[in-house]
N, C-alpha and C positions, 0 to 999 in steps of 0.2 A: 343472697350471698353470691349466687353463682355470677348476676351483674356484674357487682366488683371485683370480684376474681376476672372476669374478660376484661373490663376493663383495664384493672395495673395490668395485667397480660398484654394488653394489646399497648399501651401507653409504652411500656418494659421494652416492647419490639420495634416500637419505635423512636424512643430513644436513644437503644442502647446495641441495633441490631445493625444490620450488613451494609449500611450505607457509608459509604468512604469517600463521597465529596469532598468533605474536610481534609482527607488524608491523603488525595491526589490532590487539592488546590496548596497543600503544602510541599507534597515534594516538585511541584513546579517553579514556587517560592523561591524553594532550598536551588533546583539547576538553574533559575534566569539567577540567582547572583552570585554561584559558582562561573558561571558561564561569565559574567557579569568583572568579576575579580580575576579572569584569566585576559580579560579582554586591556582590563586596567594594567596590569603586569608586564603583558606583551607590548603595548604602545609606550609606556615608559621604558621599557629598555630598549627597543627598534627607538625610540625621542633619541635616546643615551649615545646608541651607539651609531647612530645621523651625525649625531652632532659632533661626535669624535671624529668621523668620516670627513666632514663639510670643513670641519679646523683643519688636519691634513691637509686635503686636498688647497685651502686656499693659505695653509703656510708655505705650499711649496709654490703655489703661484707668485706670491709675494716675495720670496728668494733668489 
């Protein structure tokens, strides 16, 4: 008895024990496409407000 008692014990530990691979390859996940979706954000409104700039500047060229 005492086998399987070490046993699930030891299967138990490692299961269910201190290893957080999982749990650091997720919050790297979660920052590249937070990082990911600031980066998207930022280049469309810098596109936005180019392009508002580049109009200006060449309506008054054109005036």
């Amino acid at each position: 008895m005492l086998t399987t008692y070490d046993f699930i014990a030891s299967y138990l530990r490692a299961r269910f024990g201190d290893d957080e691979r999982g749990a650091s390859l997720v919050e790297y996940a979660l920052l590249v496409a937070l990082i990911a979706v600031v980066c998207i954000v930022a280049v469309t409104f810098l596109g936005t407000s180019a392009s508002s700039k580049f109009q200006t500047v060449g309506n008054s060229i054109q005036g």
